[in-house]
C-alpha positions in Angstrom: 0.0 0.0 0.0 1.5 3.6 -0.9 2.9 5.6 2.2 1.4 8.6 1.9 -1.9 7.3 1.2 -1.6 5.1 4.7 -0.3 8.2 6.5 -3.4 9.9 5.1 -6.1 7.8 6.3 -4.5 7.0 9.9 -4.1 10.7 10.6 -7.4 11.0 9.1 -9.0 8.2 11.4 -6.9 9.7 14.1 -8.5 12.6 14.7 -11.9 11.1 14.2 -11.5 8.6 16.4 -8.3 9.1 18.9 -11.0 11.0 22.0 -13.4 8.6 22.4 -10.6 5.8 21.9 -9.2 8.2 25.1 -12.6 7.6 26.8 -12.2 3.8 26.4 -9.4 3.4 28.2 -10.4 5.8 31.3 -13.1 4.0 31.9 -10.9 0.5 31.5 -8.1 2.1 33.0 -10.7 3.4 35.9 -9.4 7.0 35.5 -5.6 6.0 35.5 -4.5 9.0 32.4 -0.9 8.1 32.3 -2.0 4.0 31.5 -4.8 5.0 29.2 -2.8 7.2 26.9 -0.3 4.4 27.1 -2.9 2.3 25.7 -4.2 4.6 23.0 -0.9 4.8 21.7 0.0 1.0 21.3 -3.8 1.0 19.9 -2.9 3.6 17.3 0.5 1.5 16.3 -0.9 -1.6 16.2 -3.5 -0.1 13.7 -1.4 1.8 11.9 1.0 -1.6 11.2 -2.0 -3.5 10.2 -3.5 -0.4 8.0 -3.8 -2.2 4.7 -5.4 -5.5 6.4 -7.9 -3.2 8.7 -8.7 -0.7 5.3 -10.0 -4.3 2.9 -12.0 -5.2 6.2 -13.4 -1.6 6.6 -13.7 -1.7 10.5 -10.7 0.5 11.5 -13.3 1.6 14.8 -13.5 -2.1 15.1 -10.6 -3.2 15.2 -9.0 -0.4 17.4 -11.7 -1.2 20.2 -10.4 -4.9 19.9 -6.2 -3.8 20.0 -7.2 -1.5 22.7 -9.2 -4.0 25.1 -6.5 -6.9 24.2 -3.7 -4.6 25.3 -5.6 -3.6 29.1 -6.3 -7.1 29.4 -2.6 -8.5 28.1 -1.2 -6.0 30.7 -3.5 -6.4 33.2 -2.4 -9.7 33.6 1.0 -9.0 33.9 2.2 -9.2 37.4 5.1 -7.7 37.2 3.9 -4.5 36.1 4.5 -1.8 38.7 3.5 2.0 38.1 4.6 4.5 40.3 1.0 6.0 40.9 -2.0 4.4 39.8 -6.1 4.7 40.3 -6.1 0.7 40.8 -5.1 1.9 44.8 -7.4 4.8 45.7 -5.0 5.6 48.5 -2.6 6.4 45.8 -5.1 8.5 43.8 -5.3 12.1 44.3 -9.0 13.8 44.1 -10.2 14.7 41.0 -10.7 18.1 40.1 -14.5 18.4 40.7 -14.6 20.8 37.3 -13.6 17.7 35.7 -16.9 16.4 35.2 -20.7 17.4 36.1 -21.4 15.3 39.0 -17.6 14.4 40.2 -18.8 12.4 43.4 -21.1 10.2 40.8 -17.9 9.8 38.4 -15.3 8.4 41.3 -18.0 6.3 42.6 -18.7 5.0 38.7 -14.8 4.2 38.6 -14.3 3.1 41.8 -17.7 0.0 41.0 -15.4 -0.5 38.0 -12.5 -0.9 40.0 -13.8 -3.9 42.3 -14.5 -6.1 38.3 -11.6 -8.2 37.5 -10.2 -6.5 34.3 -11.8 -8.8 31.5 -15.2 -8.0 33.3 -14.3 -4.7 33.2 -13.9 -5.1 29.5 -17.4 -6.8 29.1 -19.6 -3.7 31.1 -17.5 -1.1 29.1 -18.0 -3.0 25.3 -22.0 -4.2 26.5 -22.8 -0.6 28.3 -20.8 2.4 26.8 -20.1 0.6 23.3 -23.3 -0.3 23.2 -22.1 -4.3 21.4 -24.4 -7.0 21.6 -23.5 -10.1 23.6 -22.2 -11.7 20.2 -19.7 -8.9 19.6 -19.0 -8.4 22.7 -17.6 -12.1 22.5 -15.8 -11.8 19.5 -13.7 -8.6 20.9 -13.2 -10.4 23.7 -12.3 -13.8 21.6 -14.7 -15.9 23.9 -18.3 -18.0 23.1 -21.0 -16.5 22.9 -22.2 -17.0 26.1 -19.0 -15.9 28.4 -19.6 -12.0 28.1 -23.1 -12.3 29.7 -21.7 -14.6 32.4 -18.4 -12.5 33.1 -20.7 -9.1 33.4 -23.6 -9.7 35.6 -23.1 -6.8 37.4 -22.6 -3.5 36.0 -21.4 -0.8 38.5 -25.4 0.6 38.9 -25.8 -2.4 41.2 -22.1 -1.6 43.7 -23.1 0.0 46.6 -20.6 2.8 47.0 -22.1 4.0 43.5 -25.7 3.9 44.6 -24.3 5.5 48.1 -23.1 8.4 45.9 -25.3 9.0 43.9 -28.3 11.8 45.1 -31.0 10.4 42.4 -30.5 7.0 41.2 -33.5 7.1 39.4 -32.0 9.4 37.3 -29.1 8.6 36.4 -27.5 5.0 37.6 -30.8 3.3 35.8 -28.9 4.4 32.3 -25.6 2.9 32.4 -24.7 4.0 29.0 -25.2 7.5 30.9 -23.5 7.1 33.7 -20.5 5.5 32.1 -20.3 8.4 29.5 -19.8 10.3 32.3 -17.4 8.5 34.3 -15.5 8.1 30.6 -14.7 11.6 30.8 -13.8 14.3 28.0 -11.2 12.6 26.7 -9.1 15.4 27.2 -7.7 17.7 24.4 -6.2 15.6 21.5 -2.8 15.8 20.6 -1.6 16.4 16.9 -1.7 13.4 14.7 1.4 14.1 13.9 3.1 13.0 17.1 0.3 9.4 16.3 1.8 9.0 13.2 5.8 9.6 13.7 5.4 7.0 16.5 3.3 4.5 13.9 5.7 5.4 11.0 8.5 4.3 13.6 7.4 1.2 14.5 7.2 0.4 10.9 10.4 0.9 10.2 12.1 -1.3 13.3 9.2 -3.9 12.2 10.8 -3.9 8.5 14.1 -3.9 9.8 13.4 -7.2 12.3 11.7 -9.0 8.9 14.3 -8.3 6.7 17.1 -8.4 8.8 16.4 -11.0 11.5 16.3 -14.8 11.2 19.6 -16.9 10.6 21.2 -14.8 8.5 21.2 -11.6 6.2 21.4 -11.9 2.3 23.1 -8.6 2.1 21.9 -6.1 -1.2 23.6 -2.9 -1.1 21.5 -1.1 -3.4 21.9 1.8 -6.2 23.4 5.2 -4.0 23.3 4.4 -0.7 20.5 2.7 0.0 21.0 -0.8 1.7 18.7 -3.3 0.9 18.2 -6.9 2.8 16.6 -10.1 2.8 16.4 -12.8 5.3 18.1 -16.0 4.2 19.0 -19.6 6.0 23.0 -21.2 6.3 21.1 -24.2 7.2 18.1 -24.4 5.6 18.0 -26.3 2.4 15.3 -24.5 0.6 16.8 -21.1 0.7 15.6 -17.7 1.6 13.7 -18.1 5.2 9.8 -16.9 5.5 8.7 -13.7 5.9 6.2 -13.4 9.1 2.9 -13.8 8.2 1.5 -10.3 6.8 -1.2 -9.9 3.9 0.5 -8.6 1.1 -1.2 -5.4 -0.8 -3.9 -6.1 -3.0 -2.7 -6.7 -6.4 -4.4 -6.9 -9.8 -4.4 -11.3 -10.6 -3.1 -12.1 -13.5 -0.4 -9.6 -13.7 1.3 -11.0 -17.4 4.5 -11.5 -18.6 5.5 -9.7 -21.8 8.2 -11.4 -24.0 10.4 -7.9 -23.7 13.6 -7.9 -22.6 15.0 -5.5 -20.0 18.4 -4.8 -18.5 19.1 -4.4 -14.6 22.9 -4.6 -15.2 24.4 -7.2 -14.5 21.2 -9.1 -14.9 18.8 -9.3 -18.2 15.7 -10.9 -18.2 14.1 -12.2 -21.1 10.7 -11.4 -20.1 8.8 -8.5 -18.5 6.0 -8.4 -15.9 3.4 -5.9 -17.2 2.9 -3.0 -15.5 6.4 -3.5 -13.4 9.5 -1.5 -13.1 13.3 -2.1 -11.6 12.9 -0.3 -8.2 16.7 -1.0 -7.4 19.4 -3.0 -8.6 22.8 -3.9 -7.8 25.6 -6.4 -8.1 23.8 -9.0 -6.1 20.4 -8.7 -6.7 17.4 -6.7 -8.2 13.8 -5.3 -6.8 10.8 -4.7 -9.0 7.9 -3.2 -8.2 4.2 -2.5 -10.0 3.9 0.8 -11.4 0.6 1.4 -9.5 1.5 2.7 -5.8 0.1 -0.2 -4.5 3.6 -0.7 -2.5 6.0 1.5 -0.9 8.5 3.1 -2.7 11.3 1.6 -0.2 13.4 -0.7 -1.7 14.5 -2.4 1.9 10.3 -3.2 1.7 10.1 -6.0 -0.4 6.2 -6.9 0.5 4.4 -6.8 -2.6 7.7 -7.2 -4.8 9.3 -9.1 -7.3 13.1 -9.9 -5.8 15.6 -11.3 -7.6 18.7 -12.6 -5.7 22.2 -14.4 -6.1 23.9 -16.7 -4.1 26.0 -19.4 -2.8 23.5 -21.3 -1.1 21.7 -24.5 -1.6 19.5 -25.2 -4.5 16.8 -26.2 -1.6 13.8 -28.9 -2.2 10.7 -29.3 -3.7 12.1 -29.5 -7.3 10.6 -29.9 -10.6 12.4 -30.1 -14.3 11.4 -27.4 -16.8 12.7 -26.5 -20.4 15.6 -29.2 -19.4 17.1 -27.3 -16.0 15.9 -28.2 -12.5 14.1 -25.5 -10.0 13.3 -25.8 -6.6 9.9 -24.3 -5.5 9.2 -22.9 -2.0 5.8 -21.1 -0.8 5.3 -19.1 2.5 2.4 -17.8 3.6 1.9 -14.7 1.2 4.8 -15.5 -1.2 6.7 -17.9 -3.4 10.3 -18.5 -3.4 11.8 -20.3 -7.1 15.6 -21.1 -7.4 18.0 -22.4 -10.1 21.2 -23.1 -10.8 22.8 -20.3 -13.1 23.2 -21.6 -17.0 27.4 -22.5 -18.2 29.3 -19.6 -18.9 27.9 -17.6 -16.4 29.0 -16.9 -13.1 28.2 -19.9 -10.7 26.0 -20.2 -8.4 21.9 -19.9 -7.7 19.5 -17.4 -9.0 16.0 -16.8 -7.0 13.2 -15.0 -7.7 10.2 -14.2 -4.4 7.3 -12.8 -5.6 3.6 -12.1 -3.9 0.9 -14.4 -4.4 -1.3 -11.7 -4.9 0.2 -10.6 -8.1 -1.7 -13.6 -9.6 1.0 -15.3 -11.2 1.3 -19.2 -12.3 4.5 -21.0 -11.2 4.7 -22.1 -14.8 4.9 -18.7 -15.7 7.4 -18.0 -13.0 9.5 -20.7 -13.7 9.5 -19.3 -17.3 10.4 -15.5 -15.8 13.4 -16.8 -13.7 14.3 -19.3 -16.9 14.9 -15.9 -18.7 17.1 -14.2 -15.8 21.0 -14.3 -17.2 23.4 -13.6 -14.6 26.0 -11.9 -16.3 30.2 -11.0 -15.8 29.9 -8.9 -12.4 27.2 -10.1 -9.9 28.5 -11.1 -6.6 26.9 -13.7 -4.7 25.0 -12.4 -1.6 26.9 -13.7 1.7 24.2 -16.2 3.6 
């Protein structure tokens, strides 16, 4: 998915979306500001990474109210956590201002009934009561049956004592729990800039690229055109070559993308055929990217989700082989892409050639195996180190 076209609908979403994400979280949090921001944040990350998966769903709300509940509840559970000062001991919780809210005593008495409920509990009377989800969605964000959510809330926080105790009319107001939880929720405060949202989203991007691409048992190193530095994860030990990348869904891609009989150069490699609608991104002495012409991928050659790669090396033809036009390939696929190898033809320099491409892209491995069957190494590639 293009960059600036994910950076436009997050910041979009984000201020949208980012206060009553805020307002979540206090009331999960019980009024702890420091933990639900910390919460938003990861919530906004996580969304961000996962943009082009949540934007083909079209649920972004959705799936943000599901990263944020799974992160209270994950670190909830965590009994090592320690914060300095927290809400979760009201003797370490200073008073709130009572401008904060209408009725203040009602909202510390809301959080404090929210308090007493285990957090997943907590989670069910905030998704059934101030989310407003039936007991079927309710389940799904919480990833249990059906049934569970109206087991784990049979009491919201109308029914605890100290809340009825603080509260002058009852009647009024602790009868409507979608009211009285909207208050204890809060304003939300006063947004920050998307742009502090994004930089933090944009960051974990790159250290997420960087741990794909780099990580794993070794590095297949491809010190691209300039300066740019581009990597893919291979195996020493692995017989069948390059290792996986992670599960992620690749960008859409038109299927059937076709293959051209047109040569092209990416010196020192020519390929005999062309993939329609696909251009050399980067190239060097060990390998070459290619991308599709339509934005539908980044434009950063370490990012080689969505891409055509072609790389050089000293490793291991690898298994799963099948003769074609009289040489022998090995074919690998991974969750979201497919890895071909062969050996390079006499006369050129020796060693493997491999091509990963996406899945998405639509193509045959008999047309693939014809693609790579027109790759020539030529006098100057250097085999990757891996």
């Amino acid at each position: 998915m293009d960059t600036s076209r994910r950076d436009t609908e997050f910041t979009a979403f984000v201020v949208a979306h980012r206060t009553d994400l805020v307002r979540m979280a206090t009331l999960l949090t019980t009024g702890d500001p420091a933990w639900a921001e910390d919460l938003v944040q990861g919530t906004l990350t996580r969304l961000y990474l996962a943009w082009p998966k949540v934007r083909r769903a079209d649920n972004p709300v959705g799936y943000a109210r599901r990263s944020l509940t799974n992160l209270f509840v994950d670190e909830s559970r965590r009994a090592h956590r320690r914060r300095e000062a927290t809400t979760a001991d009201p003797a370490l919780a200073g008073p709130e201002p009572r401008s904060s809210a209408p009725d203040p005593d009602l909202r510390a008495a809301v959080l404090a009934a929210l308090r007493d409920l285990a957090p997943r509990q907590r989670a069910v009377v905030v998704l059934r009561h101030w989310v407003d989800l039936d007991v079927a969605e309710t389940a799904r964000v919480l990833d249990r049956h059906r049934e569970v959510p109206e087991r784990q809330g049979p009491r919201p926080p109308a029914a605890h004592p100290r809340a009825s105790a603080a509260t002058p009319h009852p009647g009024d107001a602790m009868t409507d729990l979608h009211r009285t939880l909207d208050l204890a929720a809060g304003t939300g405060g006063d947004a920050p800039a998307a742009d502090a949202d994004l930089a933090r989203a944009r960051q974990a991007l790159v250290h997420r690229r960087r741990r794909r691409y780099t990580g794993g048992l070794a590095a297949l190193a491809l010190v691209a055109v300039g300066s740019v530095g581009v990597t893919v994860a291979v195996s020493n030990d692995d017989p069948a070559g390059p290792a996986a990348t992670p599960p992620t869904t690749p960008p859409a891609a038109d299927p059937g993308v076709r293959l051209v009989a047109e040569s092209f150069d990416a010196a020192p490699y020519t390929f005999g055929l062309t993939p329609e609608g696909w251009s050399v991104q980067a190239s060097n002495d060990f390998g070459v990217v290619i991308a599709p012409d339509d934005g539908s991928v980044d434009d950063n050659p370490d990012s080689f989700l969505g891409k055509l790669v072609v790389m050089f090396d000293a490793n291991p033809l690898g298994d799963g082989r099948v003769e074609h036009d009289g040489r022998t390939f090995s074919i690998r696929g991974d969750s979201d892409h497919t890895t071909i190898s062969t050996r390079t033809l006499p006369g050129e320099p020796e060693g493997v050639v491999r091509i990963q491409y996406p899945d998405s892209a639509g193509w045959s491995e008999e047309s693939m195996l014809d693609f790579l069957g027109s790759v020539h190494v030529g006098e100057g590639a250097r085999q990757s180190v891996g």
